[in-house]
PAGU-17380 format. One line per field, with one value per residue (C-alpha): residue in one letter; z, x, y. Coordinates in Angstrom, 1 decimal, padded with zeros to 4 digits. Each point is the difference from the previous one (the first is absolute). Layout:
N
pake = (A,...);
c3 = (Z,...);
c1 = (X,...);
c2 = (Y,...);
***
This chain:
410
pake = (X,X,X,X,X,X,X,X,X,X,X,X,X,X,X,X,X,X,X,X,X,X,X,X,X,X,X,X,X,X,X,X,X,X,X,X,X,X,X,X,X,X,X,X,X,X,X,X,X,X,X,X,X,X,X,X,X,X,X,X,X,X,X,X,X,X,X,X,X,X,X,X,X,X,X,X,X,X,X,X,X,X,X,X,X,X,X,X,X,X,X,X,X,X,X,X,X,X,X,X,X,X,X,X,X,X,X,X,X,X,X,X,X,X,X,X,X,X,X,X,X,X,X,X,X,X,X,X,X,X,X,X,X,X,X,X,X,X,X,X,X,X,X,X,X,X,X,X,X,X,X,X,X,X,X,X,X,X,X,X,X,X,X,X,X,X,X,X,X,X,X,X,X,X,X,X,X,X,X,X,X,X,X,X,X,X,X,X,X,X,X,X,X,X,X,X,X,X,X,X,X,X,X,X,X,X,X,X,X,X,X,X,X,X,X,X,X,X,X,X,X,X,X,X,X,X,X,X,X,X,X,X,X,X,X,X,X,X,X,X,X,X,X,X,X,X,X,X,X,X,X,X,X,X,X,X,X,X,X,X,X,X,X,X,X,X,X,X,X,X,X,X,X,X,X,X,X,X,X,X,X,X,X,X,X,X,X,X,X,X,X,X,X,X,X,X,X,X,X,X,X,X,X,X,X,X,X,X,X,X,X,X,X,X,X,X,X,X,X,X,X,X,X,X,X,X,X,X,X,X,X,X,X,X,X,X,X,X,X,X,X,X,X,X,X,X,X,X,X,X,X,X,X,X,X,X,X,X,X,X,X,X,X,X,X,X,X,X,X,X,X,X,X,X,X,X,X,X,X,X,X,X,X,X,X,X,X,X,X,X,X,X,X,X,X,X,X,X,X,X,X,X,X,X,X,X,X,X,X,X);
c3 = (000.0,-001.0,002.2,-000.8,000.5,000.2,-002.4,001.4,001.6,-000.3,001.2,-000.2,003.1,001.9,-000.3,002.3,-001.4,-000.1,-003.1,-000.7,002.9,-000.8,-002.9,-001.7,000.2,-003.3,-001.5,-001.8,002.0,-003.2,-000.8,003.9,-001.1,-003.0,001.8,001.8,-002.6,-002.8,002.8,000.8,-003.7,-000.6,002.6,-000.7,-003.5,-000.3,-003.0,000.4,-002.3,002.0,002.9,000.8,002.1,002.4,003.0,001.3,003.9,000.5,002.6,-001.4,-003.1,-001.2,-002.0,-001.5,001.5,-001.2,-003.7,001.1,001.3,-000.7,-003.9,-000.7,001.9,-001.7,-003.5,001.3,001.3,-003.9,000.9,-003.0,-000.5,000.2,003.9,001.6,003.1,003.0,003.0,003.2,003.0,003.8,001.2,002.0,-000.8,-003.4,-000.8,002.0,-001.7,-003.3,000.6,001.1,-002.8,-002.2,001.9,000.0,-004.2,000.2,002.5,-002.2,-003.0,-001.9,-000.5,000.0,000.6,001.8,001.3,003.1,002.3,000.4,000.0,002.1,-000.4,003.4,-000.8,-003.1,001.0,000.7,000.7,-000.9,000.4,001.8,003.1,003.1,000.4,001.5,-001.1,-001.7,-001.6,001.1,-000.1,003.3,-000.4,000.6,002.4,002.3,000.1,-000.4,000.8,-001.0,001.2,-000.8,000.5,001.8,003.0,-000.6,000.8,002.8,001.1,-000.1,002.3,002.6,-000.3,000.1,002.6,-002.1,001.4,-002.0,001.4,-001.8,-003.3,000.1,000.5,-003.1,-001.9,001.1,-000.7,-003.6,-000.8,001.5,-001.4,-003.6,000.4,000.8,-003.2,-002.5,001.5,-000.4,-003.5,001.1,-002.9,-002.7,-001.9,-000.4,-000.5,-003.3,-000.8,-001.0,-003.0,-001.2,-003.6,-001.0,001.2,003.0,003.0,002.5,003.0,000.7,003.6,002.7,000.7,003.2,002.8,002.9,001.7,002.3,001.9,003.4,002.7,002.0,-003.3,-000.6,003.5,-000.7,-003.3,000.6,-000.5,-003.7,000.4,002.8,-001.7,-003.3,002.5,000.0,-003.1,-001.6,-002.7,-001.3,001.4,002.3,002.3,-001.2,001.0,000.2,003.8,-000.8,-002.0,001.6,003.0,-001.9,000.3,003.1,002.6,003.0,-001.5,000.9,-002.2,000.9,-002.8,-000.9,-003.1,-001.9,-003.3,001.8,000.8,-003.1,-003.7,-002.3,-002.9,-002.7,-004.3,-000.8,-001.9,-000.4,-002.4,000.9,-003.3,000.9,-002.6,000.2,000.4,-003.4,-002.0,002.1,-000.5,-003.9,000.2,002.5,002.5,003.5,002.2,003.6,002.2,-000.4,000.9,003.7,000.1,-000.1,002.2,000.4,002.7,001.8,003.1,001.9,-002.9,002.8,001.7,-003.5,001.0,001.7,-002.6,-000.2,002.8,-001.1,-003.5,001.1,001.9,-003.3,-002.4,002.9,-000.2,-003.4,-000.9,002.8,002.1,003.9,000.6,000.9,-003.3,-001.3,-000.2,-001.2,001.0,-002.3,002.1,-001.8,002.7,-001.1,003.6,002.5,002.0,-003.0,000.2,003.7,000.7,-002.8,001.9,003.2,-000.8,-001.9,002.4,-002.3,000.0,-000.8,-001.4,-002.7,-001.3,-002.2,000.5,-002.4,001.2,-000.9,-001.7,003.1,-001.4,-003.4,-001.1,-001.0,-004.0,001.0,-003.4,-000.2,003.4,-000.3,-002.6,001.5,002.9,-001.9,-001.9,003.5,001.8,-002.7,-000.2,003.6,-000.4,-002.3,002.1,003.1,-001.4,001.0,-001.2,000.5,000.3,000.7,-001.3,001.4,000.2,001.5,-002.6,000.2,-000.4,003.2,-002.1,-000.5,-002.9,001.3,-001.9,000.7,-002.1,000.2,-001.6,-002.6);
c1 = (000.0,001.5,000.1,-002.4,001.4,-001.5,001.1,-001.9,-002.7,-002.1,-002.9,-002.5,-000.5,-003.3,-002.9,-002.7,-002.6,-002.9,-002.3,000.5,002.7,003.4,002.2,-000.4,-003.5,-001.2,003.1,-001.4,001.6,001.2,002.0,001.2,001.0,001.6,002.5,001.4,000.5,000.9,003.2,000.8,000.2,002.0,002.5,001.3,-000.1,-002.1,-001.1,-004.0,-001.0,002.3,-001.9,-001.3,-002.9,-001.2,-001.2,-002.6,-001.6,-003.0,-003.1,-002.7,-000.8,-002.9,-000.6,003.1,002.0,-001.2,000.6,003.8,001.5,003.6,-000.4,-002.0,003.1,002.2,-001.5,-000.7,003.6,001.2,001.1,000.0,-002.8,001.8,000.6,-002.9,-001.6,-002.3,-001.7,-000.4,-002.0,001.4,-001.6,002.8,002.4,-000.7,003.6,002.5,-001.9,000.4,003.9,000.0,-001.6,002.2,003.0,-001.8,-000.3,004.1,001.0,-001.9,001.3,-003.0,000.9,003.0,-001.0,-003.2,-001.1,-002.3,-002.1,-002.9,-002.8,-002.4,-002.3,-002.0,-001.3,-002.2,-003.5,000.9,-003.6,-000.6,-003.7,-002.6,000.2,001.1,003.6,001.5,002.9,-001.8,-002.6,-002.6,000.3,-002.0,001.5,003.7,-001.1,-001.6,003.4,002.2,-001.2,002.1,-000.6,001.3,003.8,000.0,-002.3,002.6,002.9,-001.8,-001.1,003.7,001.2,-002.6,000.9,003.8,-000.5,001.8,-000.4,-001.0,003.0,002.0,-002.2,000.6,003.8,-000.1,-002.2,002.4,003.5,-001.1,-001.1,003.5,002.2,-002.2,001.1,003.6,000.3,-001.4,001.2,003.7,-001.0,-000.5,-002.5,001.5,001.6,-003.1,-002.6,-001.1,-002.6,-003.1,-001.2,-003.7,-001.3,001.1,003.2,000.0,001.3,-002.9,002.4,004.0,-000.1,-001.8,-003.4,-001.1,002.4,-000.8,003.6,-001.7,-001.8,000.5,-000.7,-002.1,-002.3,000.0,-001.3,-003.3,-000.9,-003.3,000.3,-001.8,-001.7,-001.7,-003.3,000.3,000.2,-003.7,-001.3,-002.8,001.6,-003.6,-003.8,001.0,002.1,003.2,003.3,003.5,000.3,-002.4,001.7,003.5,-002.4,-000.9,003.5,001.2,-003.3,-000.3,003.3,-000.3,002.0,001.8,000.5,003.1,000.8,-000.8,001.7,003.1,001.0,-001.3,001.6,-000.9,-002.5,002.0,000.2,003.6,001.7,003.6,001.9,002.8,002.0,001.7,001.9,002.2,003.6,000.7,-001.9,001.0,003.4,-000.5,-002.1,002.3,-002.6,001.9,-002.3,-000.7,-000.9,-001.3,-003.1,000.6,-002.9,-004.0,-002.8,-003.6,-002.0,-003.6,-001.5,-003.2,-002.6,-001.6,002.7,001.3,003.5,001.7,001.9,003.2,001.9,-000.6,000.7,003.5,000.6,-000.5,002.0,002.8,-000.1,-000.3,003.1,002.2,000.1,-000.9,-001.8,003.7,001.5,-002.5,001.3,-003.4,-003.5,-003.1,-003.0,-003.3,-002.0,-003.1,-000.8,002.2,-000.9,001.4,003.8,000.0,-001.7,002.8,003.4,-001.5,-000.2,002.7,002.1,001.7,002.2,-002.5,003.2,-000.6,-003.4,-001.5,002.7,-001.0,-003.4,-003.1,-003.8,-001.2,002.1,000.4,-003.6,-001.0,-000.8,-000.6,000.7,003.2,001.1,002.1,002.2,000.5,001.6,002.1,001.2,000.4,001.9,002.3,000.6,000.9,002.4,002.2,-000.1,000.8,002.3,-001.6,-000.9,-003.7,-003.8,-002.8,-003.4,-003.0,-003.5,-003.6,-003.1,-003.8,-001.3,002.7,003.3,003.1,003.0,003.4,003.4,003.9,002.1,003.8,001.9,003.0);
c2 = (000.0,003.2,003.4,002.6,003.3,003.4,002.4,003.5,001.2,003.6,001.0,003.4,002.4,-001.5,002.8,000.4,-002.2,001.9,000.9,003.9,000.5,-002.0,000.9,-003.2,-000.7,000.8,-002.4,-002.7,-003.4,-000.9,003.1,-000.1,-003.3,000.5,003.0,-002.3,-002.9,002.3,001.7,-003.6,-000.8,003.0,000.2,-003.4,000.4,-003.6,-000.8,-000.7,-002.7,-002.3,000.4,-003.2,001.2,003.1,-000.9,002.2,000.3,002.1,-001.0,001.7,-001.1,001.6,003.5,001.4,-002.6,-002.7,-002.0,-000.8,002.6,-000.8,-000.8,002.9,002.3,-002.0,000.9,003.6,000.2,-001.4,-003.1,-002.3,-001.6,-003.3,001.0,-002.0,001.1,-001.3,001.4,-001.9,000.5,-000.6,003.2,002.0,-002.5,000.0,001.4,-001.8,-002.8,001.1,000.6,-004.1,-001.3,002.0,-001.5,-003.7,000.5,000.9,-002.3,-003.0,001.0,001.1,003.7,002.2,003.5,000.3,003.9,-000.7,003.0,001.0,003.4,001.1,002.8,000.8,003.0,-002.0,-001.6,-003.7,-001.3,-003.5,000.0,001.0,-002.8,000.2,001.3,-002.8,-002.5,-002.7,001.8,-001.3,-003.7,-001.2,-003.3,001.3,002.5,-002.8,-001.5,003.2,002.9,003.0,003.4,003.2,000.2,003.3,-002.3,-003.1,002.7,001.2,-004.2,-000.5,002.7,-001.2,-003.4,000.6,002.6,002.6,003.7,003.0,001.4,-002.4,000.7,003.8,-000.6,-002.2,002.6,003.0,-001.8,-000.8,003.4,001.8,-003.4,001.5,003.5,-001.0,-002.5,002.7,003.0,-002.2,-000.8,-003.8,-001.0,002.6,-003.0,-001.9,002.6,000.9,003.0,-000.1,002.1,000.5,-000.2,003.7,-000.6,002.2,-001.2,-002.2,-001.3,-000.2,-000.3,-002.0,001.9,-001.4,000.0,002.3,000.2,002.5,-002.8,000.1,-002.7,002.4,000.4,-003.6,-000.5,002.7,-002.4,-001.6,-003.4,-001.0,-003.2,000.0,001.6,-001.8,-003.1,000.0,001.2,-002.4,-001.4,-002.1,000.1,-003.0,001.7,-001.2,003.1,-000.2,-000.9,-003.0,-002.1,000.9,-001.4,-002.7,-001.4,001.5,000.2,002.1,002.0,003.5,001.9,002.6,002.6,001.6,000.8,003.1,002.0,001.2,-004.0,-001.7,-000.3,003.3,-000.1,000.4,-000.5,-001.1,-002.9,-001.9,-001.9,-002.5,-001.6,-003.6,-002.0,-003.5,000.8,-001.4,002.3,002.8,-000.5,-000.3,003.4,002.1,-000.1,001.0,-002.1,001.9,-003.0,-003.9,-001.1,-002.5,-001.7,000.7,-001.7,000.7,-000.8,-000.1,000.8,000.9,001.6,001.2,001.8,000.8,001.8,-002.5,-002.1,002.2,-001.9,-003.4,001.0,001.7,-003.2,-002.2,002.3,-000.6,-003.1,-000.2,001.9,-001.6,003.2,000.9,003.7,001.0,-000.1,002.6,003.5,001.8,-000.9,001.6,-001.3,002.0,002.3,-001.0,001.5,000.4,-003.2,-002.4,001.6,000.5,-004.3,-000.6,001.7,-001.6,-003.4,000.0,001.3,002.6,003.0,003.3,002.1,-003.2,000.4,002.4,002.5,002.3,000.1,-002.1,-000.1,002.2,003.1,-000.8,-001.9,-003.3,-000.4,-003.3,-002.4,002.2,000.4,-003.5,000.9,003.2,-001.2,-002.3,002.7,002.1,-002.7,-000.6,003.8,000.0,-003.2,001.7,003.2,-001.8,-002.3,-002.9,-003.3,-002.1,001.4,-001.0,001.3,-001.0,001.0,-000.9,-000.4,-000.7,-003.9,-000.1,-000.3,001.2,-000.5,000.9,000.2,000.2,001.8,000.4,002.1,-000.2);
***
């Protein structure tokens, strides 16, 4: 089995992802797709038709993101047409997952230059229908066995259960944000970032647009807690809510609620590309690769917890690659909300000057099918700036799952 190696990474600024507010709401997510695709094309000077496939994450697949997200950026980005292209679904994990596969098809063989990433655009209208909004969409024969709530209540269900503080959610909400400003006031993400231009030309976004560095913990503290009213909204004529079917699975739990905007991931548009190649055809086509790919695992947990399969998963992709938590320079662990980073550095025991150093989803937002290949790019990016060696990239996503990936690099 042959290494797969990745070549580069980029990545657009994240803009707040609301419909006639954020700069890049009025993007199509195939153009925002294509900006990254076409910079990865150009800066490595690939040539497109011998692209074996693009590899495309985005969750919401419906509207303007739907019909295959990653071809039709491709083709918008002028990829040859001979450059296939595929979109895949594992909601927020959607592109670490689409960075694996495109490793698995190099590893195996199969293909030799594979670009992998993913877009998101959360300022669009991503209804599905007009059921219930809950996980499985209304399917009363999975919800009688598996009965998924909203993840704002599972972050709060988690908390209460692990007996995690608000204190301790605050902290994590206020170090992201001042890690943030430190990273791009430094120039941090610089190498990675590429702007974002509309249809006239004129300039939409070339700089993260939702970091509040300003945040302070005694303002975090005065943040009303966001779930606890949405807890107990009817979500049908029977009676069902939010708190009912986390009750469903976890009776008499009396959650306690603790998680609002200033300690939960951003709403944000943004999207990434990552290229990978074999070594051989790398070699034959000057490409300097930047790291290999370690190993990749995937794995599942409670659907009705939803957020807690990033520990497990980092334990697997340890194992996998041959490695202990204490050969890993760089942690990327998503902040979905603040409990899933802080339940992750607890039980795994880790150093905090280690994870997320440059800040996480809290201060910079959460375009959730690209956040994955975002933070590859980021902790590769912070590898070479810190002269270091492995890591790891790992994140939590609905269903109860969680993909996770180590990356060394060259």
């Amino acid at each position: 089995m042959t290494e797969a190696w990745i070549i580069d990474a980029c990545r657009t600024p994240r803009g707040v992802g609301k419909a006639g507010k954020g700069a890049l709401w009025e993007i199509h997510p195939q153009q925002l797709g294509a900006t990254v695709l076409k910079a990865i094309a150009d800066r490595n000077k690939i040539d497109t038709k011998a692209v074996g496939d693009v590899i495309w994450g985005t969750a919401a697949q419906v509207s303007k993101q739907s019909g295959d997200l990653g071809r039709m950026s491709a083709l918008d980005a002028g990829y040859d047409v001979k450059a296939s292209g595929i979109t895949i679904d594992r909601f927020c994990g959607s592109g670490i997952s689409a960075v694996s596969l495109a490793a698995a098809c190099i590893k195996s063989g199969m293909e030799d230059l594979v670009v992998a990433g993913g877009t998101e655009m959360m300022s669009m209208d991503r209804s599905r229908g007009s059921g219930p909004p809950v996980m499985d969409n209304g399917n009363l024969r999975l919800r009688l066995h598996h009965p998924q709530t909203h993840q704002g209540i599972c972050a709060d269900a988690i908390a209460t259960l692990e007996k995690i503080p608000r204190q301790a959610l605050d902290e994590a909400g206020y170090i992201s944000q001042q890690r943030a400003a430190i990273a791009i006031t430094e120039g941090r993400f610089a190498k990675s970032l590429i702007p974002v231009y509309k249809e006239d030309g004129t300039l939409a976004l070339d700089r993260e647009e939702y970091p509040r560095p300003q945040t302070t913990r005694e303002g975090l503290a005065s943040l009303k807690a966001a779930f606890a009213a949405m807890a107990d909204v009817p979500l049908d004529d029977k009676g069902m809510t939010y708190r009912s079917l986390i009750l469903q699975a976890y009776p008499g739990l009396e959650i306690e609620h603790v998680h609002h905007a200033g300690n939960s991931s951003g709403v944000v548009d943004g999207s990434a590309a990552v290229l990978l190649a074999s070594p051989d055809y790398a070699k034959a086509h000057g490409l300097k690769p930047r790291a290999r790919v370690v190993a990749m695992a995937n794995m599942g947990d409670s659907p009705e917890l939803m957020l807690n399969a990033p520990v497990p998963a980092a334990r697997k992709v340890l194992e996998k690659a041959g490695l202990t938590k204490n050969d890993i320079d760089l942690w990327e662990i998503n902040e979905a909300f603040a409990v899933v980073s802080e339940k992750f550095v607890r039980d795994l025991d880790l150093d905090r000057d280690k994870v997320n150093v440059n800040g996480g989803s809290i201060a910079l937002g959460h375009p959730i099918g690209a956040t994955g290949a975002i933070l590859i790019g980021t902790v590769l990016d912070e590898l070479e700036r810190q002269d270091k060696q492995f890591g790891l990239v790992t994140m939590c996503a609905a269903g109860g799952m969680a993909p996770a990936i180590i990356i060394e690099r060259i």
